[in-house]
N, C-alpha and C positions, 0 to 999 in steps of 0.2 A: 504493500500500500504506500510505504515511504516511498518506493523507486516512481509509483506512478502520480504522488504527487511534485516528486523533483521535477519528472519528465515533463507533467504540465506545466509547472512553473519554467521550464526551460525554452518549453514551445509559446510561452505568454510574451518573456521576453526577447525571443526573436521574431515575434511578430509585429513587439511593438518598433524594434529595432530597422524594422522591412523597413513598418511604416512611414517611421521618423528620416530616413534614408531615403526614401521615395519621394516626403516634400522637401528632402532638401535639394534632391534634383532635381524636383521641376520648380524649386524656387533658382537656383542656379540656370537652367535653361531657360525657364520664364524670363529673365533676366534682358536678356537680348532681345526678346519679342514683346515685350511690356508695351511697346505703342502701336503694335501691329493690332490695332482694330477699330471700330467704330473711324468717323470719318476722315479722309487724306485732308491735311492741312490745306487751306482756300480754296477748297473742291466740298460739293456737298455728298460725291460718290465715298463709298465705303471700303476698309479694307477686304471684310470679308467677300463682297459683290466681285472686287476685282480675283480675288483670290482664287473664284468657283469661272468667274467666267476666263481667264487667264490657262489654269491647270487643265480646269475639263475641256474648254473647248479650243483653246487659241495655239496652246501652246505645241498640241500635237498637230494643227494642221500648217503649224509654221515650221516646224522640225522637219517634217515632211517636203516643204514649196521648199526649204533653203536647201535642200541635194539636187533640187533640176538647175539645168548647166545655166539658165539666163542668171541664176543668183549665185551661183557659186565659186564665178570666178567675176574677179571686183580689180578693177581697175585704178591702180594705186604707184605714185614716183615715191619711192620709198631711198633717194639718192637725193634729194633737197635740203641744204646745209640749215641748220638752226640759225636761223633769223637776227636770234639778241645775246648767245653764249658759245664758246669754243664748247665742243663735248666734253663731260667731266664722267663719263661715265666709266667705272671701275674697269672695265671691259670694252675696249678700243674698239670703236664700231669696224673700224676698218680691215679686223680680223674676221668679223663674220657676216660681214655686208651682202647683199644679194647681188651677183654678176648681170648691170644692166643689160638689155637685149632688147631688138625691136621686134615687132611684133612676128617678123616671116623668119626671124630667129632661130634656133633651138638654147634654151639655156643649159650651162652647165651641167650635167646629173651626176654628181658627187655622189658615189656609192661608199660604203665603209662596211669594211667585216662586219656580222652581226657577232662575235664573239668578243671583237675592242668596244661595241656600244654597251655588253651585256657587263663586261668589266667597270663600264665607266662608272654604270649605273647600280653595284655594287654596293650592300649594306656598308662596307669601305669605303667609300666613293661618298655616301649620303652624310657625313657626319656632319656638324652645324661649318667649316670651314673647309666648304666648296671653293675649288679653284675656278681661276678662270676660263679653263679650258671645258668645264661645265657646264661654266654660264653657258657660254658661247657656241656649245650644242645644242640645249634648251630653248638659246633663243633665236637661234638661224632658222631661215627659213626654207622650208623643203619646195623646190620649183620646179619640180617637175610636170611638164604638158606632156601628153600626149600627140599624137602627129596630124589625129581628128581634128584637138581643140587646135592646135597651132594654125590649122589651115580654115578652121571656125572663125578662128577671131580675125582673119582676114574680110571673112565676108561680113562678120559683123561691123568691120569699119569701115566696110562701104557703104552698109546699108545706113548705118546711123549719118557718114557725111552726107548722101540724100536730103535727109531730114532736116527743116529750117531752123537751126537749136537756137531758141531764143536767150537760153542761160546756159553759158557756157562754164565749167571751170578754166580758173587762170590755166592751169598748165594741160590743159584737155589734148592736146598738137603735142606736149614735148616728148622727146627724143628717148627722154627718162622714165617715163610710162612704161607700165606692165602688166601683165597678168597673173595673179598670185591666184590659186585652187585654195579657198577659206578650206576644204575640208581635208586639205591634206595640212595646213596649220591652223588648227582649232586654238580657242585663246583658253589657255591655260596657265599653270605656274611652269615660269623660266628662269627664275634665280636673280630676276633682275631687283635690285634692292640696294639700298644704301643712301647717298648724298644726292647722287643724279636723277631718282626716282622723286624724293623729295623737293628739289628744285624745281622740277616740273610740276608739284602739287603746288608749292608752297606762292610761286608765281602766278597758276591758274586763278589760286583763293586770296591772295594779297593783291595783286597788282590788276586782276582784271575781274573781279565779283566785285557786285556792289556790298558795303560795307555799313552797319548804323555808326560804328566809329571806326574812327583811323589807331585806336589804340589797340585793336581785334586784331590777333595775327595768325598765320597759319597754324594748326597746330589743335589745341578746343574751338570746334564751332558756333556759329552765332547765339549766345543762349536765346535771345529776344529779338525777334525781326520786327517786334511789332513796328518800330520806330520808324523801318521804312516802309515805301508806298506798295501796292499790289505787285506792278512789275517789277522790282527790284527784289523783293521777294521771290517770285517765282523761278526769275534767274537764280539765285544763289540754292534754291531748290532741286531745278533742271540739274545743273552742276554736280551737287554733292549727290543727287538718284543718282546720275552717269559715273562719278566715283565710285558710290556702292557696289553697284552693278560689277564694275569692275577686278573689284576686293571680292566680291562672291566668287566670280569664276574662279579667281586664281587659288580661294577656299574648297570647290569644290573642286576642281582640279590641279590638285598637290600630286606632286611625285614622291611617290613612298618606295623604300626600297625592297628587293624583293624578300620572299621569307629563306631564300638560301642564298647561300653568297655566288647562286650559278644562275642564277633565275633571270629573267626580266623583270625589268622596274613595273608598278604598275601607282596606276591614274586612280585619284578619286577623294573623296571629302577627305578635309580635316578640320576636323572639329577643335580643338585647341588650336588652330590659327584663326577660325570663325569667330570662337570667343573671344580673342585677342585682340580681333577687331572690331567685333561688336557687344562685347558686355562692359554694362555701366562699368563694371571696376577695372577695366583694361583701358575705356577711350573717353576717360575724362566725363562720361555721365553723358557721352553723344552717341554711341552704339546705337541705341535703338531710336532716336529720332534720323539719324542716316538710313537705316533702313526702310523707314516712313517717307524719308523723300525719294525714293527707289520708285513708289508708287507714284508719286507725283510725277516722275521724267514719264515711267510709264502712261499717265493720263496725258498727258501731253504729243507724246508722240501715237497714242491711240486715237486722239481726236485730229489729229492732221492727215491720219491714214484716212478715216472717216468722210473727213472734209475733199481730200483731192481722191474719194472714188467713183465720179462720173468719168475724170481722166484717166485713174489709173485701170480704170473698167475697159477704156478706150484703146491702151497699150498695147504693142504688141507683140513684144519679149518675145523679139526677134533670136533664133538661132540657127536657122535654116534648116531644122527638120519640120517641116508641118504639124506633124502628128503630136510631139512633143509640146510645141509652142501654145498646141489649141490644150494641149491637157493642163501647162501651166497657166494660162487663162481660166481655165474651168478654176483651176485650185486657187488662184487670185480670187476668183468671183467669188466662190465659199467662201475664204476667208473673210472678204471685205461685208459680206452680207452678217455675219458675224457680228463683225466689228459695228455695222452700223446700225443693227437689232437694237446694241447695248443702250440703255435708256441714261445713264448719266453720264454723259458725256466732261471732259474739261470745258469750260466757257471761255472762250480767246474774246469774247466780246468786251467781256471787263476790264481788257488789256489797253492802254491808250484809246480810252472811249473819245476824246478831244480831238479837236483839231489847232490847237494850239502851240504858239512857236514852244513853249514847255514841255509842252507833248511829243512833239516834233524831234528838238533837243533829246529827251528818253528815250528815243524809239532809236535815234540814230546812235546814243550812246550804248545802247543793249546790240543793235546791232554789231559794230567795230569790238564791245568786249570780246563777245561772241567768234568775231574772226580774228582776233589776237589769240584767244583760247586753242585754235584752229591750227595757228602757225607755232604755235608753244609743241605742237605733236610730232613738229617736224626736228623736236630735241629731245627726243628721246631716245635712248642710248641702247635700245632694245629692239631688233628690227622684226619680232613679233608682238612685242607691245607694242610698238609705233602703227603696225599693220593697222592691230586693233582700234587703238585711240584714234588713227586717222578716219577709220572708218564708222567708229559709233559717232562722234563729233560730226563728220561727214552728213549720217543720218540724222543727229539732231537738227543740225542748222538745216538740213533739207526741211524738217517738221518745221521748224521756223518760219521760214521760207514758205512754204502752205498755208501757214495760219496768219503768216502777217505783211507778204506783198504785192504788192500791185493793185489797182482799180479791182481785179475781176475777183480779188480775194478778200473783201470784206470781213471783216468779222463777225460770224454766227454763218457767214455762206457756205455754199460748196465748191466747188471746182470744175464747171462744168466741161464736157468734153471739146463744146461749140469756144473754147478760151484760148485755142493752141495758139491764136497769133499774139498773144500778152503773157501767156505762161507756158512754160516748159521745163519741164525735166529731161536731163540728158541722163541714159542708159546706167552712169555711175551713180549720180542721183537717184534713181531708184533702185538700185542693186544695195546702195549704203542705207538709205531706209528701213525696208526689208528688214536686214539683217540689223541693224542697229536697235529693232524694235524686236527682231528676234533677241539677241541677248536680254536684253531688257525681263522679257520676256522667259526665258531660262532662268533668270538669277531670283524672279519671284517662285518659279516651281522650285528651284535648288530650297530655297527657302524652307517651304514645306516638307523637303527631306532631312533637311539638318534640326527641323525642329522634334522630328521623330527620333533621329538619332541621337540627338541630346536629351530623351527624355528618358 
């Protein structure tokens, strides 16, 4: 009778012990997610609305549209010197730069033993003091085309010079232009870290967000925006989602080392870099409101896909197979139909509602931050992070550009198809979209995985 009342009392306190241990998990995971719900800040849509409509329905038929060939290879001069600083990055870009090429080209195809990649990649190899010759694996880019795609993109540059492009990019013509295959460099963790990565934030959020004071520095974020206007807001919002977003990927796509020392590296969350970066006690008590503005870039760039789909219905994600081009139409059209089902939309009408030299002044000073932020990409010391940055940045300012120029794009309008002689998107333009609203789009379903894993 003693043994079975020990035994109960033994089983009493390992249950309370579960217990007690189970809230202090999910007070620990809760931790990072604590602002993820009820409404996105200046938006009256909700976290949870976006959450269901994102995972269940967006997220899989974007995963899907971004493997057909019109979105997957993106058109980027990844050879454009940094604008305002000599490169300081740990890791001489000019050790692992991509060999320019034109378009009727073949680039370089750098093979390497799989037996020196499997070494590199070595629970030895993984310890926190990575060399550079790691980095510099991590972050090079894989360029290899195929013979199809090489002789594709020929016809695709005839077909697009045909077309009367009303907005061009600055270097659309140069010589430095290429083709990179997103899915043979997916954006993930590259080792790329230190001073140079920092520079590049610390400039984005000092020298080109708007500010309620000049004493705020890079580093804890704005506790109080109240002080500034709506747009100003929004901007430092857009911004710091496009950061998050960023920091997710490279959370859920850590390179772990393998479980033998012969093995392959293998890809996937890490949850103690997650935290690091997103719980109150690691980021200064800004974790979870950074992930809250993750949703805001996301509404933002949802209501401009929204806005410019009479046009982008009209597309015609040219690749010169027929059969393909009408199937990626079909899959545009689903999505877009989606997208514009969703009943709360972001309101761009709140935005520079005046027409005032004041108004005027803000609109043009949101603009030029916007393409300073733009040219800061071309200083990044990482020519897979640069890929990326160049290209979500790319997509944003495209959503921009949808929601806030020209006569035909009013605020609260759509984009009609009948508009092509006052607005256009050139090919890159909507390939950086797309996919820029795809990540986006990832790092909120990532989200829902790391919150089950942490709990």
């Amino acid at each position: 009778m003693a043994f079975k009342a020990v035994s109960v009392t033994a089983v009493f306190f390992v249950i309370i012990h579960a217990v007690r241990s189970t809230q202090w998990s999910d007070t620990v995971s809760d931790g990072c997610f604590c602002k993820l719900q009820g409404e996105v800040d200046d938006c009256s849509c909700k976290v949870e609305s976006l959450d269901s409509l994102n995972n269940n329905q967006i997220y899989p038929r974007l995963k899907s549209l971004l493997t057909r060939n019109f979105f997957r290879y993106f058109k980027v001069n990844l050879q454009k010197p940094c604008p305002f600083w000599t490169d300081d990055s740990r890791c001489a870009l000019k050790d692992c730069h991509v060999n320019v090429c034109s378009e009727d080209q073949v680039p370089i195809d750098v093979k390497q033993n799989k037996q020196d990649i499997e070494n590199k990649y070595s629970k030895e190899a993984q310890q926190d003091g990575h060399t550079c010759q790691e980095e510099r694996e991590l972050s090079a880019l894989d360029t290899t085309l195929s013979e199809s795609s090489k002789q594709a993109f020929k016809d695709w540059k005839d077909y697009d010079d045909s077309l009367d492009m009303f907005c061009e990019m600055d270097d659309e013509h140069s010589a430095d232009l290429q083709y990179v295959d997103l899915l043979l460099n997916p954006e993930r963790y590259t080792g790329y870290k230190g001073m140079s990565p920092h520079r590049i934030w610390r400039s984005v959020y000092e020298e080109n967000c708007f500010k309620p004071s000049e004493k705020l520095h890079y580093g804890p974020d704005q506790d109080n925006l109240s002080n500034m206007c709506l747009e100003k807001r929004a901007f430092y919002r857009m911004i710091s989602g496009l950061h998050t977003s960023i920091n997710i990927h490279l959370c859920d796509q850590y390179l772990h080392p393998s479980d033998s020392a012969f093995g392959p590296p293998k890809w996937g969350p890490n949850i103690k870099e997650f935290r690091q970066r997103f719980d109150p006690e690691t980021s200064d008590g800004q974790g979870p409101q950074r992930l809250k503005n993750l949703y805001f870039a996301y509404l933002v760039e949802l209501r401009a896909l929204a806005k410019a789909a009479p046009y982008l219905l009209q597309a015609e994600y040219y690749t010169g197979n027929s059969a393909q081009d009408e199937d990626v139409r079909n899959a545009v059209k689903d999505l877009l139909q989606i997208i514009r089902s969703f009943p709360d939309h972001f309101d761009e009408s709140k935005l520079f509602q005046d027409h005032s030299l004041e108004t005027l002044k803000l609109k043009m000073e949101f603009r030029d931050h916007f393409r300073n932020i733009s040219r800061i990409m071309d200083c990044v010391g990482c020519d897979k992070c640069r890929l990326w940055g160049k290209l979500q940045v790319l997509g944003m300012g495209t959503a921009l550009k949808i929601l806030f120029s020209g006569n035909s794009m009013d605020p609260g309008s759509t984009v009609s198809a009948d508009f092509k002689a006052d607005f256009q998107l050139t090919r890159t333009e909507i390939v950086a979209l797309f996919n820029a609203f795809g990540r986006l789009s990832s790092s909120i379903h990532s989200l829902e995985n790391f919150r089950k894993l942490m709990r």
